[in-house]
PDB file of the backbone (N, CA, C, O) and the ligand in Angstrom, with CONECT records:
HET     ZN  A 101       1
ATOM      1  N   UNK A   1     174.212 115.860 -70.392  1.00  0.00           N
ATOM      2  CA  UNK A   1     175.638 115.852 -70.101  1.00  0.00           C
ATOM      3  C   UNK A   1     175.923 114.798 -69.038  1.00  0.00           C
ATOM      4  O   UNK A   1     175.200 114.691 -68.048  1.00  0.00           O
ATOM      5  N   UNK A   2     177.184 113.873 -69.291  1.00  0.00           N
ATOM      6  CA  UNK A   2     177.190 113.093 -68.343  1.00  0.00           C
ATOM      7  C   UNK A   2     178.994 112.981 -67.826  1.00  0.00           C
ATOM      8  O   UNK A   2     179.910 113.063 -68.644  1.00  0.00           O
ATOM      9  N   UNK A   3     179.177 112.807 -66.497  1.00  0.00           N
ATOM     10  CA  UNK A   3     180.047 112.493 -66.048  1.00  0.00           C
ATOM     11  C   UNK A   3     180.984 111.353 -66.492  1.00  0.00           C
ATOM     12  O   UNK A   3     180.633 110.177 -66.585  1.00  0.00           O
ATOM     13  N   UNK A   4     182.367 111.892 -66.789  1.00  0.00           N
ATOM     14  CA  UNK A   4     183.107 111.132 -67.395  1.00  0.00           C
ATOM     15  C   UNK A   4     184.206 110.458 -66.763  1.00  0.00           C
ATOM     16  O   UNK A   4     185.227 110.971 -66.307  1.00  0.00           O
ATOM     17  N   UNK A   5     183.801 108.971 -66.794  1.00  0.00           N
ATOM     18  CA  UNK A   5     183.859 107.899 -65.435  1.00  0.00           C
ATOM     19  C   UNK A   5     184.654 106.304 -66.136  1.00  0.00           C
ATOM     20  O   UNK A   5     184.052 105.459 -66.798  1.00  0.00           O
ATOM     21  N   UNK A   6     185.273 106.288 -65.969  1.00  0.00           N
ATOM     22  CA  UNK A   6     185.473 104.497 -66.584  1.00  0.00           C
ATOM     23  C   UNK A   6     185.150 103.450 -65.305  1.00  0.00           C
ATOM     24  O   UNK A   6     185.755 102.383 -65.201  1.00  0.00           O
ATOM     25  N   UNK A   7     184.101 103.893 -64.326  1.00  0.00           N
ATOM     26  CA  UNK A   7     183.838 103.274 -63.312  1.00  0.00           C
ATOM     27  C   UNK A   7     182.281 102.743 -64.135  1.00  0.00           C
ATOM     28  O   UNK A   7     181.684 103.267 -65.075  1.00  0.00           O
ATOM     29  N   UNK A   8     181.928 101.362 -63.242  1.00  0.00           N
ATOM     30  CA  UNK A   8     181.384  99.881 -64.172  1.00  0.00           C
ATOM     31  C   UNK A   8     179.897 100.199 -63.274  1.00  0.00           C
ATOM     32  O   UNK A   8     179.572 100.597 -62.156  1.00  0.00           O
ATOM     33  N   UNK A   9     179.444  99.877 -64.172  1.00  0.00           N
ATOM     34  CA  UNK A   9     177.959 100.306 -62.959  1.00  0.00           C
ATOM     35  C   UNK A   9     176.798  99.013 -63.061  1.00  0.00           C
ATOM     36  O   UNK A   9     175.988  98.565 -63.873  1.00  0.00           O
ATOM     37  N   UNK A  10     177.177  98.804 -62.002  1.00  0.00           N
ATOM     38  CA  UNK A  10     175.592  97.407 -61.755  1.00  0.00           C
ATOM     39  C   UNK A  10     174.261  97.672 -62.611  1.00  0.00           C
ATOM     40  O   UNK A  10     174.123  98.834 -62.994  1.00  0.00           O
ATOM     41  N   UNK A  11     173.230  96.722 -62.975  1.00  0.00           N
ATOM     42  CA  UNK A  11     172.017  97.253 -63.415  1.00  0.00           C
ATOM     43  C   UNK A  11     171.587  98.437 -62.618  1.00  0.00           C
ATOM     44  O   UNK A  11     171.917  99.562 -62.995  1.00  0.00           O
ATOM     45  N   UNK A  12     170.953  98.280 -61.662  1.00  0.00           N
ATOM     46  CA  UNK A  12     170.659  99.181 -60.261  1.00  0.00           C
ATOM     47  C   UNK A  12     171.822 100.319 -60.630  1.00  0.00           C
ATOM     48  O   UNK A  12     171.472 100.523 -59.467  1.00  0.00           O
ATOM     49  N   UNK A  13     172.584 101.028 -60.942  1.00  0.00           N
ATOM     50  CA  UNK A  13     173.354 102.029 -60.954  1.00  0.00           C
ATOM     51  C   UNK A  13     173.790 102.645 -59.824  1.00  0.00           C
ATOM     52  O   UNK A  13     173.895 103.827 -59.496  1.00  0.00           O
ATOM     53  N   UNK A  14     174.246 100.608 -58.785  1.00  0.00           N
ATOM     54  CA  UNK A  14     175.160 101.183 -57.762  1.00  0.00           C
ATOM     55  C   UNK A  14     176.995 101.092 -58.916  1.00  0.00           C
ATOM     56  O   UNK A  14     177.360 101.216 -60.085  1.00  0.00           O
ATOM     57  N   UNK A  15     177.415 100.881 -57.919  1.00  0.00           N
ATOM     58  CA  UNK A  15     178.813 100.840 -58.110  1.00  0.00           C
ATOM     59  C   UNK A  15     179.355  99.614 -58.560  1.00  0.00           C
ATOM     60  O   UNK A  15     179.686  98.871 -57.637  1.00  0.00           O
ATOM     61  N   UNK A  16     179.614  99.018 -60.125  1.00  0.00           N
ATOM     62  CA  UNK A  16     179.985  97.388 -59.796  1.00  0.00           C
ATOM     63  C   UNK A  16     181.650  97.348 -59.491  1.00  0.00           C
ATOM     64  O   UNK A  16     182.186  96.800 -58.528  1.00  0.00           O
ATOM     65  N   UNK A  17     182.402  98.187 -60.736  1.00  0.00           N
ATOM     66  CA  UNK A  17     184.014  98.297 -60.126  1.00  0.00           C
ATOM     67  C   UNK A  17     183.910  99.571 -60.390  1.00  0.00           C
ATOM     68  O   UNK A  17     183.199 100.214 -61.163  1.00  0.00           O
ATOM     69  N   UNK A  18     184.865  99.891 -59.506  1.00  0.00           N
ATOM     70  CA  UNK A  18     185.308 101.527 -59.628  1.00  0.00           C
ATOM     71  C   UNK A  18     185.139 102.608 -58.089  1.00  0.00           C
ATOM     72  O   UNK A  18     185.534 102.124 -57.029  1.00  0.00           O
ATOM     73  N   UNK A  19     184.799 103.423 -58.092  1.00  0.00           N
ATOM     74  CA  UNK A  19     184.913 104.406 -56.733  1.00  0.00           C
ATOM     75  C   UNK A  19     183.485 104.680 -56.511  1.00  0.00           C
ATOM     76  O   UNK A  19     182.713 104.906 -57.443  1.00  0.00           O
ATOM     77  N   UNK A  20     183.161 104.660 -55.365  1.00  0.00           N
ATOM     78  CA  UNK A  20     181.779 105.489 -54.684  1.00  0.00           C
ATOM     79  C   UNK A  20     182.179 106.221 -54.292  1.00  0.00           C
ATOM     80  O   UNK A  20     182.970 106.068 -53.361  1.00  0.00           O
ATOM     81  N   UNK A  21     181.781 107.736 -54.897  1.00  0.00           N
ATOM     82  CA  UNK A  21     181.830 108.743 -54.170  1.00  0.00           C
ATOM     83  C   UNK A  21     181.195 109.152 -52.901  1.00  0.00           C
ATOM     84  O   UNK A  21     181.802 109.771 -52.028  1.00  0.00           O
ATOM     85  N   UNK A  22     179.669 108.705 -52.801  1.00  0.00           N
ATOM     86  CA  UNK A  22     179.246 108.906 -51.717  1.00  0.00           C
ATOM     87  C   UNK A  22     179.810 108.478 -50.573  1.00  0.00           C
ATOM     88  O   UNK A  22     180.163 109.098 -49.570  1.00  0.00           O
ATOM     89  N   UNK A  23     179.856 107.111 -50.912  1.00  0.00           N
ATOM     90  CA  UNK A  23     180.667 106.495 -49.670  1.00  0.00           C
ATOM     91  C   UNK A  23     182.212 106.323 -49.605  1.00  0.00           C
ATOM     92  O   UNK A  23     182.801 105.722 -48.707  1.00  0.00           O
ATOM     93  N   UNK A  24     182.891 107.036 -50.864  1.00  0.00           N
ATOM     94  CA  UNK A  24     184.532 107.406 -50.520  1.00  0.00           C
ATOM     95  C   UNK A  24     185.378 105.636 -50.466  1.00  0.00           C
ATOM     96  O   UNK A  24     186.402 105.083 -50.065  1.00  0.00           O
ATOM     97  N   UNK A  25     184.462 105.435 -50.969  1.00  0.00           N
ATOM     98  CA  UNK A  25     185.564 103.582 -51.127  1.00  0.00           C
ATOM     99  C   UNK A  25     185.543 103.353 -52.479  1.00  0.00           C
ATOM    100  O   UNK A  25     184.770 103.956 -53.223  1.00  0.00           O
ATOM    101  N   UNK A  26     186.608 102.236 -52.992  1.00  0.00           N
ATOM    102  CA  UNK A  26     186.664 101.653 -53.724  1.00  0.00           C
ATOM    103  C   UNK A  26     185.616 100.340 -54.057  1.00  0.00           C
ATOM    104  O   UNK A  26     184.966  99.947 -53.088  1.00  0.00           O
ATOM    105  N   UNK A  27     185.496  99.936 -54.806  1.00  0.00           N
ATOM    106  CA  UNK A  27     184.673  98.796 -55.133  1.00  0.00           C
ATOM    107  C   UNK A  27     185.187  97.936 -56.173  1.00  0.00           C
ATOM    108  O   UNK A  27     185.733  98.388 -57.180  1.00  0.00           O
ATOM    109  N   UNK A  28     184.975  96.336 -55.883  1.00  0.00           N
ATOM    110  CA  UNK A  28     185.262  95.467 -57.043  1.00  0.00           C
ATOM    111  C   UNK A  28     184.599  94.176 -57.071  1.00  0.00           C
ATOM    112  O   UNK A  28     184.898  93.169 -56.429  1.00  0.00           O
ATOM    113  N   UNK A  29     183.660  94.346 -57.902  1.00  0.00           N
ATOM    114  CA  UNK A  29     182.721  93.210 -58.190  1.00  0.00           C
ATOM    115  C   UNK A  29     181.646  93.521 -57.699  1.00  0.00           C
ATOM    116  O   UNK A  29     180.758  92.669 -57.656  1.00  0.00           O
ATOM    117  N   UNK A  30     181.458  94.627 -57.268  1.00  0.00           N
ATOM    118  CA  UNK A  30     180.305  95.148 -56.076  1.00  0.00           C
ATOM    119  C   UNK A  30     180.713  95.115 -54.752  1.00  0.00           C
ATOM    120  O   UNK A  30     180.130  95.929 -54.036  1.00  0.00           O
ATOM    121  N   UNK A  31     181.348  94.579 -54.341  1.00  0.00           N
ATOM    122  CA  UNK A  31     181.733  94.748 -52.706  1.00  0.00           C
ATOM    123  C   UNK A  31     183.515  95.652 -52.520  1.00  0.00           C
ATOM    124  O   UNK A  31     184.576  95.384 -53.084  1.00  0.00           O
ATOM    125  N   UNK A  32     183.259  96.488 -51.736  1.00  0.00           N
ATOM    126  CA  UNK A  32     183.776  97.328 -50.553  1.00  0.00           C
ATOM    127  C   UNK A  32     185.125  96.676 -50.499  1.00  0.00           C
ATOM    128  O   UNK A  32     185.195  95.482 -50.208  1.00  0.00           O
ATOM    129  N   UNK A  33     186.527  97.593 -50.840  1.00  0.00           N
ATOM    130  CA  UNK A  33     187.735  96.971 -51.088  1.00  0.00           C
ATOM    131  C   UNK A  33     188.133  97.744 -49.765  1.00  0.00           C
ATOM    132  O   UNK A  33     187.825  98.871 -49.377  1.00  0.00           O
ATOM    133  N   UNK A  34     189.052  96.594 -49.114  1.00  0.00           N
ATOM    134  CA  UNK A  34     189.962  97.634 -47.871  1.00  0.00           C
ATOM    135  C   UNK A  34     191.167  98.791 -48.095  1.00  0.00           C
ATOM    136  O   UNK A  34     191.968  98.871 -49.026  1.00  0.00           O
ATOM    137  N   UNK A  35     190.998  99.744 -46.799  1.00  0.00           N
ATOM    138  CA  UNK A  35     191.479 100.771 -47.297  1.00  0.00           C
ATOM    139  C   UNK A  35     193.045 100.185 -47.533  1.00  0.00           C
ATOM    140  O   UNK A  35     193.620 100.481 -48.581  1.00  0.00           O
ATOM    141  N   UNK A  36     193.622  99.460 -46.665  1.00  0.00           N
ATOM    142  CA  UNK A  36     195.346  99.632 -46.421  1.00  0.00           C
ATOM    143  C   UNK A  36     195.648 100.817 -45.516  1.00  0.00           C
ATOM    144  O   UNK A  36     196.828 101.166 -45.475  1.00  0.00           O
ATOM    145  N   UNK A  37     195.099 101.235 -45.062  1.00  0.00           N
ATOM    146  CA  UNK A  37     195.534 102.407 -43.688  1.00  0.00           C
ATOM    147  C   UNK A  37     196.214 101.689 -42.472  1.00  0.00           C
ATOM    148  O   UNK A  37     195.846 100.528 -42.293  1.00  0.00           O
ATOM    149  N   UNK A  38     196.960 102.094 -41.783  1.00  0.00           N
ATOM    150  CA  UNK A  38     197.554 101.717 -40.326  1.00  0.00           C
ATOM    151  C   UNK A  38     196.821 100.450 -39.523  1.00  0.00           C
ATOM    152  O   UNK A  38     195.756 100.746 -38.981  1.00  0.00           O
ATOM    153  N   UNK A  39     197.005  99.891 -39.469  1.00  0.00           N
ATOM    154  CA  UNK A  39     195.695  98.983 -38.336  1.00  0.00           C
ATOM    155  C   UNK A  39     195.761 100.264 -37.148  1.00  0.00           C
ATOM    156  O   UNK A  39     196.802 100.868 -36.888  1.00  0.00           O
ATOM    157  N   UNK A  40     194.536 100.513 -36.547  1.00  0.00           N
ATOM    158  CA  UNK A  40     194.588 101.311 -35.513  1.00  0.00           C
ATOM    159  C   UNK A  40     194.971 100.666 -34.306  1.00  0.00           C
ATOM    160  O   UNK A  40     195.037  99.437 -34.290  1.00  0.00           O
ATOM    161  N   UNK A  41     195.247 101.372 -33.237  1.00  0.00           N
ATOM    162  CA  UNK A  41     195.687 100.968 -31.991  1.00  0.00           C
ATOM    163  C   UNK A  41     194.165  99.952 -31.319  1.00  0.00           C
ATOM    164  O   UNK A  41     193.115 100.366 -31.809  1.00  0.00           O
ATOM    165  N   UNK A  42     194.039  99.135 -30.638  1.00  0.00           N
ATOM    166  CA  UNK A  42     193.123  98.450 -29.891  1.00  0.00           C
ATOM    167  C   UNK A  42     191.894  99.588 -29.333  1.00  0.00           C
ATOM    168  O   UNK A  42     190.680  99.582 -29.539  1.00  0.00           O
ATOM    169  N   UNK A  43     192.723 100.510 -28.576  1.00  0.00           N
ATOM    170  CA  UNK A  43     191.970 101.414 -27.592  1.00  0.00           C
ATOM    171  C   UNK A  43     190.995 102.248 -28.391  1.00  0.00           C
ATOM    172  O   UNK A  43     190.011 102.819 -27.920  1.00  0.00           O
ATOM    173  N   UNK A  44     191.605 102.255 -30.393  1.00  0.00           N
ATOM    174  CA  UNK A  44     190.470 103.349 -31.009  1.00  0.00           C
ATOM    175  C   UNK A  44     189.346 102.621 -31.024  1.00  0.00           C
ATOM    176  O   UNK A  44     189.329 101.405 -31.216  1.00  0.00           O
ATOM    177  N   UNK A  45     188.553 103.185 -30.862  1.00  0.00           N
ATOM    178  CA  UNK A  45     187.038 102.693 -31.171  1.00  0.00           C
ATOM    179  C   UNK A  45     185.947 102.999 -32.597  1.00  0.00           C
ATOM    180  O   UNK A  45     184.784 102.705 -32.873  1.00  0.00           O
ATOM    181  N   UNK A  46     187.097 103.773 -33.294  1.00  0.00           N
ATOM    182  CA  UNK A  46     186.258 103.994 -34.392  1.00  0.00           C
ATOM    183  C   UNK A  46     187.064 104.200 -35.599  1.00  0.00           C
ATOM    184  O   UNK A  46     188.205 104.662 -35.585  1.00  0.00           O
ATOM    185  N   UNK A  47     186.166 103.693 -37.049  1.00  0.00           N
ATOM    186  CA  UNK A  47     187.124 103.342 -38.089  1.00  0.00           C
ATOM    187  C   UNK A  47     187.765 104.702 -38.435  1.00  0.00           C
ATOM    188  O   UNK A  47     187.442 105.854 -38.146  1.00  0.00           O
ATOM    189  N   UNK A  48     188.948 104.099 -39.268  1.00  0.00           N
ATOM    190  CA  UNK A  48     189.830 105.190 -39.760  1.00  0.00           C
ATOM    191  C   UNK A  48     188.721 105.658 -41.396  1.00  0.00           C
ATOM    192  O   UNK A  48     189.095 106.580 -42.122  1.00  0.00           O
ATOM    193  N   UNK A  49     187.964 105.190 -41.580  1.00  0.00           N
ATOM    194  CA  UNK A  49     187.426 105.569 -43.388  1.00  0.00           C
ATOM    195  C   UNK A  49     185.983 104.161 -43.272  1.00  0.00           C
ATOM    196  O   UNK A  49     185.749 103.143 -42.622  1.00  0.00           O
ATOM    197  N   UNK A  50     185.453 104.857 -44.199  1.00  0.00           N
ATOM    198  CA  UNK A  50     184.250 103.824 -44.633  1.00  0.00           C
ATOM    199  C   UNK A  50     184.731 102.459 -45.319  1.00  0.00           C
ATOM    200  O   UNK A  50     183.937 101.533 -45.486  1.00  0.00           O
ATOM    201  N   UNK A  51     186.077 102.385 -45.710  1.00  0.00           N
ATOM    202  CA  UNK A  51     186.129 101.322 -46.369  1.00  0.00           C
ATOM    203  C   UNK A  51     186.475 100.277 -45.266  1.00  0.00           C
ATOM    204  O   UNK A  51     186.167  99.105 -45.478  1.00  0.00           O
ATOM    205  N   UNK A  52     187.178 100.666 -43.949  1.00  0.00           N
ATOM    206  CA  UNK A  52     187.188 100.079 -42.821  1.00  0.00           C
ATOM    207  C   UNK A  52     186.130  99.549 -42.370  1.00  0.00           C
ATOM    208  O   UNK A  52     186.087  98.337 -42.154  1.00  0.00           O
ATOM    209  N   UNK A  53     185.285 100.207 -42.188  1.00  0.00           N
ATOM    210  CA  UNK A  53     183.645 100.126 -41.791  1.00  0.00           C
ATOM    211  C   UNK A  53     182.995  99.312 -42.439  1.00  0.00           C
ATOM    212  O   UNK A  53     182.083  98.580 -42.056  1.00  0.00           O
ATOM    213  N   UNK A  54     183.632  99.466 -43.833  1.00  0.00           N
ATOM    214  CA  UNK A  54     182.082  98.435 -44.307  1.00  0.00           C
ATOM    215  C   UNK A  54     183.180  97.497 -45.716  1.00  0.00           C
ATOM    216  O   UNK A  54     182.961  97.279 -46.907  1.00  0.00           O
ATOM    217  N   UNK A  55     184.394  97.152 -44.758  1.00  0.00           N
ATOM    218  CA  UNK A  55     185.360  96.335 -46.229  1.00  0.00           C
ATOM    219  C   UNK A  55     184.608  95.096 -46.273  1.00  0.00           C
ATOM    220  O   UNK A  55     184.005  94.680 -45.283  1.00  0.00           O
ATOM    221  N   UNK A  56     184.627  94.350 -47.651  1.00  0.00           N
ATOM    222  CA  UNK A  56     183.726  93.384 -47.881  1.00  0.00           C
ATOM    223  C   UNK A  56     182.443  92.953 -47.962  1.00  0.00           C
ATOM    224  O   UNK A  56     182.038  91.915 -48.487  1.00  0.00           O
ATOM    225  N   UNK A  57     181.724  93.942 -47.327  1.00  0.00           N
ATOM    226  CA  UNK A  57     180.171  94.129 -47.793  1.00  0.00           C
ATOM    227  C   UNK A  57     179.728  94.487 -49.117  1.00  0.00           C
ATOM    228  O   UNK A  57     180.179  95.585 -49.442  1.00  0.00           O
ATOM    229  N   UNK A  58     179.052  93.985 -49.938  1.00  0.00           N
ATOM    230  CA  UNK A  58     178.073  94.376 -51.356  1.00  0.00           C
ATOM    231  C   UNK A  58     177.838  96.596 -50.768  1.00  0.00           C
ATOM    232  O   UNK A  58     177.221  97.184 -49.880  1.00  0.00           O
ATOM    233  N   UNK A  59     178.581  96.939 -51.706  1.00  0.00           N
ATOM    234  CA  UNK A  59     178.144  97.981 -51.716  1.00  0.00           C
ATOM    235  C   UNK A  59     176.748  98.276 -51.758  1.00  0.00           C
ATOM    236  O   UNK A  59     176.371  99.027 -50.859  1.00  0.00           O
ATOM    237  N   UNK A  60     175.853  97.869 -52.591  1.00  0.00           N
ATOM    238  CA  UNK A  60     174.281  98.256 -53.167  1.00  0.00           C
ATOM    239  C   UNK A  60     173.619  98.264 -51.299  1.00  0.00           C
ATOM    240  O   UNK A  60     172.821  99.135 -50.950  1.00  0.00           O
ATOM    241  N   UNK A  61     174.219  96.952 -50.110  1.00  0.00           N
ATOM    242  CA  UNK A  61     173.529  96.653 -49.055  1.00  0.00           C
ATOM    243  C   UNK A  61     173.869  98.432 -48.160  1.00  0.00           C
ATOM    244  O   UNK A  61     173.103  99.011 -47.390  1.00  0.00           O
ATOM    245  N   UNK A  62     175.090  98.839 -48.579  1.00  0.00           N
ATOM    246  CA  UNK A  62     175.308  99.564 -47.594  1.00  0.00           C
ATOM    247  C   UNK A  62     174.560 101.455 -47.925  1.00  0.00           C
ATOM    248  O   UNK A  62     174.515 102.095 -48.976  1.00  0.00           O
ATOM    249  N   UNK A  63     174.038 101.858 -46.357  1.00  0.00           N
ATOM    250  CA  UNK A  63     173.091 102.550 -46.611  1.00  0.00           C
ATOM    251  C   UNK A  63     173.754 103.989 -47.575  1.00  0.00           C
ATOM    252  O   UNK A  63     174.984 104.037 -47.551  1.00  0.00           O
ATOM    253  N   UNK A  64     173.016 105.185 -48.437  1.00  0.00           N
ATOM    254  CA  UNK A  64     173.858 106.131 -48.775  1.00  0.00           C
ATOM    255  C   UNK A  64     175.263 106.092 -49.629  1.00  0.00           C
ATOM    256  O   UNK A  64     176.241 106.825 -49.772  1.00  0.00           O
ATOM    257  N   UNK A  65     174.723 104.592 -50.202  1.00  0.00           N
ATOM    258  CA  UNK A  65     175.783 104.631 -51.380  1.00  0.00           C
ATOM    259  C   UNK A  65     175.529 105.022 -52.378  1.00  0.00           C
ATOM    260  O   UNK A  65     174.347 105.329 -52.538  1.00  0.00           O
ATOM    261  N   UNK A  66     176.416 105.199 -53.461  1.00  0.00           N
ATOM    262  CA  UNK A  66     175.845 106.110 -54.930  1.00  0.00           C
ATOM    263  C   UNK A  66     175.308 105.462 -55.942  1.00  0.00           C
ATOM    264  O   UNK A  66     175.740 104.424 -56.444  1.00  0.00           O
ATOM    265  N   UNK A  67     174.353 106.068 -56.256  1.00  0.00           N
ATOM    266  CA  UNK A  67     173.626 104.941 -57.326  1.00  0.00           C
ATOM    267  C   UNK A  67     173.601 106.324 -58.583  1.00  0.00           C
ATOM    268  O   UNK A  67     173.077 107.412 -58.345  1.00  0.00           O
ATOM    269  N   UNK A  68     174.250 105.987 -59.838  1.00  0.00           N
ATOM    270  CA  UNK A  68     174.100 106.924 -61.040  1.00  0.00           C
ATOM    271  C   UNK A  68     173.377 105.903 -61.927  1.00  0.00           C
ATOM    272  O   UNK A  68     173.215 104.683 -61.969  1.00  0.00           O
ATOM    273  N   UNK A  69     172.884 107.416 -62.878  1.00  0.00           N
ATOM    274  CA  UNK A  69     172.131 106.912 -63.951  1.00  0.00           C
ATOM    275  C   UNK A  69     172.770 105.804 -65.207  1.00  0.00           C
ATOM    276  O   UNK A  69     173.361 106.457 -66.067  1.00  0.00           O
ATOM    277  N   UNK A  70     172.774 104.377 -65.470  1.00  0.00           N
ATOM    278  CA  UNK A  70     173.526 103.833 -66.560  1.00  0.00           C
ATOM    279  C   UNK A  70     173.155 104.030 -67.795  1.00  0.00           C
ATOM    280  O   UNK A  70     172.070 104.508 -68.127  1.00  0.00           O
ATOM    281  N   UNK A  71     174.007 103.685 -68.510  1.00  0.00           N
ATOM    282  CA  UNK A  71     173.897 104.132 -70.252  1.00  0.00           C
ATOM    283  C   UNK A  71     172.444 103.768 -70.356  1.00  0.00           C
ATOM    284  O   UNK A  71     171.777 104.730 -70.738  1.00  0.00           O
ATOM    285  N   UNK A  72     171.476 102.255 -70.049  1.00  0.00           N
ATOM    286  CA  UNK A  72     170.357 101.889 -70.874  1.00  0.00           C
ATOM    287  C   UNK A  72     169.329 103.311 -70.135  1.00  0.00           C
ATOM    288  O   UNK A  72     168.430 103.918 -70.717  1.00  0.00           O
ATOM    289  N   UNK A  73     169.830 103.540 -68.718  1.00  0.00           N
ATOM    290  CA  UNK A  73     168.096 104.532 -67.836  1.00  0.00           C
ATOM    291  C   UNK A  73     168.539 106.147 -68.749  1.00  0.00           C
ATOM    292  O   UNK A  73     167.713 107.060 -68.717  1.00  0.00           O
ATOM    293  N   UNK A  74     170.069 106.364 -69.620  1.00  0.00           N
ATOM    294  CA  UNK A  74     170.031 107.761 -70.164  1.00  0.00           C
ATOM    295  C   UNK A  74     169.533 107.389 -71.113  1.00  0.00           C
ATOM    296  O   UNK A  74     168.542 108.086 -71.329  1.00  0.00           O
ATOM    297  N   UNK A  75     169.737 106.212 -72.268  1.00  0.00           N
ATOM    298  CA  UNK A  75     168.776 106.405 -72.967  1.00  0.00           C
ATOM    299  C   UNK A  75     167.335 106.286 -73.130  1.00  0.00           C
ATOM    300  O   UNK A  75     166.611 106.964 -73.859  1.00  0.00           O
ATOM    301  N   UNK A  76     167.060 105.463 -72.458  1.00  0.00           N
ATOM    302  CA  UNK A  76     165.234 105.342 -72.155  1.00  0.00           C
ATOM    303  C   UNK A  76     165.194 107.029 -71.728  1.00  0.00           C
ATOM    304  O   UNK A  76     164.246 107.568 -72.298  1.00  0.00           O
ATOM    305  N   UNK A  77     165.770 107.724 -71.105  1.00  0.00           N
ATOM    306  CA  UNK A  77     164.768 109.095 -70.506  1.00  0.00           C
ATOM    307  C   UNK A  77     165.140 109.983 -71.708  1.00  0.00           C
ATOM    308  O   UNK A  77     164.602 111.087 -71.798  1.00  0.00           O
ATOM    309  N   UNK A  78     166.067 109.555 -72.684  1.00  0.00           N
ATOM    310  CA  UNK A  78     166.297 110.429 -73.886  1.00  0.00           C
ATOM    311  C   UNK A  78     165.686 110.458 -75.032  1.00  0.00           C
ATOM    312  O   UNK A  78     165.632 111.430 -75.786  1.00  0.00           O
ATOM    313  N   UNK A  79     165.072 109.100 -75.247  1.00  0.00           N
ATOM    314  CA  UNK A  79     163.825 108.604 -75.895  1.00  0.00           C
ATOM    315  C   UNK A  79     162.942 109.269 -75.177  1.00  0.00           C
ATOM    316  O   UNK A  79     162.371 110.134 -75.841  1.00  0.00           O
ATOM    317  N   UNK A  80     162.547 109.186 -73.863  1.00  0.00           N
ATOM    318  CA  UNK A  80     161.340 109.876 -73.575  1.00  0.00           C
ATOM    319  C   UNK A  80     161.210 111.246 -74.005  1.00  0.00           C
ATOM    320  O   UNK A  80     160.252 111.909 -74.404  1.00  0.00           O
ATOM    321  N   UNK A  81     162.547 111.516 -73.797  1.00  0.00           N
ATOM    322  CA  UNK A  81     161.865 113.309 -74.002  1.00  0.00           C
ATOM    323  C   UNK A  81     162.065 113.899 -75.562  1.00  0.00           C
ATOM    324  O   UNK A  81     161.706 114.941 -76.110  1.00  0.00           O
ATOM    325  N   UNK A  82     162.873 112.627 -76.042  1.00  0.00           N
ATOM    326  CA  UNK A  82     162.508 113.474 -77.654  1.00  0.00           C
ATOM    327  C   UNK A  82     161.169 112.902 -78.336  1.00  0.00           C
ATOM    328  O   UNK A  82     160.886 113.472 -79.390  1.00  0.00           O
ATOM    329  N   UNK A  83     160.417 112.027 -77.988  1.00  0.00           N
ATOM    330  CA  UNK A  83     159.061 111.685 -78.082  1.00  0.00           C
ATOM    331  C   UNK A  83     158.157 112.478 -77.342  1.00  0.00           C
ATOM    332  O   UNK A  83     156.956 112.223 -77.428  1.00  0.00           O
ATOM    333  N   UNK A  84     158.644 113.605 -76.470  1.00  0.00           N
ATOM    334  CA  UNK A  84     157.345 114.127 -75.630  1.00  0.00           C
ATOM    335  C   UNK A  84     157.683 115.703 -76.816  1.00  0.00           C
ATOM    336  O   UNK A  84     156.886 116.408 -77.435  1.00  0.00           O
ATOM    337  N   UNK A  85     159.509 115.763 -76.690  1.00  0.00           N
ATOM    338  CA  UNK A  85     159.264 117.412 -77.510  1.00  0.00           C
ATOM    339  C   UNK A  85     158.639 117.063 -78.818  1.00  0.00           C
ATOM    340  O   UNK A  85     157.877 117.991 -79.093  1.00  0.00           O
ATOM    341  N   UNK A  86     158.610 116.198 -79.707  1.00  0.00           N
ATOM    342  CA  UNK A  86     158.186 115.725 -81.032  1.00  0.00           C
ATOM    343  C   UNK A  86     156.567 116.370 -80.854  1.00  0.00           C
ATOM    344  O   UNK A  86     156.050 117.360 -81.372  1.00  0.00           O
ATOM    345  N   UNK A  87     155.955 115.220 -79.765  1.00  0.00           N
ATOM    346  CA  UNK A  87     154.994 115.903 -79.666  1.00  0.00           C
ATOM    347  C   UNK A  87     153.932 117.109 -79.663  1.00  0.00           C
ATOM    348  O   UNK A  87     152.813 117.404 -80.085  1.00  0.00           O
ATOM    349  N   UNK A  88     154.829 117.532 -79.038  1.00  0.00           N
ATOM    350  CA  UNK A  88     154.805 118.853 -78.736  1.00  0.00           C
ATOM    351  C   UNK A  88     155.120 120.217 -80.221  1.00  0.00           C
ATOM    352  O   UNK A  88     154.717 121.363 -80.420  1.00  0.00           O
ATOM    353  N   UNK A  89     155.882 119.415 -80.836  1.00  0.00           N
ATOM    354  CA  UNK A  89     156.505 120.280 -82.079  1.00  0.00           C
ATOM    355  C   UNK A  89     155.181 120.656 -82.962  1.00  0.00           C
ATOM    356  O   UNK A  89     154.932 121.770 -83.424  1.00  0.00           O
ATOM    357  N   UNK A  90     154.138 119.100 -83.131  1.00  0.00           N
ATOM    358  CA  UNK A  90     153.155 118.785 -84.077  1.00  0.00           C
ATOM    359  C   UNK A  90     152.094 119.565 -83.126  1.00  0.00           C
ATOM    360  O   UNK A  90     151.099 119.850 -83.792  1.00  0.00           O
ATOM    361  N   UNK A  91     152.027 119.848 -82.244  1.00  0.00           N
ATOM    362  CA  UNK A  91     150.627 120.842 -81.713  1.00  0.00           C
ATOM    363  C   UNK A  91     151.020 122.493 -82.454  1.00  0.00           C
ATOM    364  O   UNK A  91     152.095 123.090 -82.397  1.00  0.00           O
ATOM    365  N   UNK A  92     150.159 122.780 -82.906  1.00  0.00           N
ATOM    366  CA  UNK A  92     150.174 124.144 -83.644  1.00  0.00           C
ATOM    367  C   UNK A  92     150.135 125.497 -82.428  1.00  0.00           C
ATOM    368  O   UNK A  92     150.141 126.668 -82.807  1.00  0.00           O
TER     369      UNK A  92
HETATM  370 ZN    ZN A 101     190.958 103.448 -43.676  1.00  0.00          ZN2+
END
């Protein structure tokens, strides 16, 4: 069963366009889209969201981002396992 996503996924099965959930940003082309939130005041010292934090960086670089399984790694492990139950069928 797989999650039903029209988000684009790099070889690596980070994020190429579409949303990281882990890291709660958007993505396009692989890198980290800005949020559009408030500019904060000078005195805050810390971002309003991860997309603040890490806008314009290659998602894949940034740590605890989401990497899912892509169409070619479900089917290679779906081949695997109907070649291991096959196997398995022909042992008496
Ligand atoms: Zn933000």
């Amino acid at each position: 069963m797989s999650r039903q996503s029209s988000d684009e996924l790099a070889p690596d099965g980070s994020i190429l366009n579409g949303y990281d959930y882990n890291l709660q940003v958007w993505v396009r082309k692989g890198v980290v889209l800005q949020c559009y939130h408030p500019v904060p005041p000078p005195e805050q010292t810390t971002y309003c969201c991860n997309a603040a934090r890490y806008v314009d960086k290659r998602v894949r670089d940034v740590l605890d981002h989401e990497v899912r399984e892509t169409d070619s790694a479900i089917t290679a492990r779906l081949s695997r396992e109907y070649q291991r139950n096959y196997k398995r069928n022909l042992t008496p």
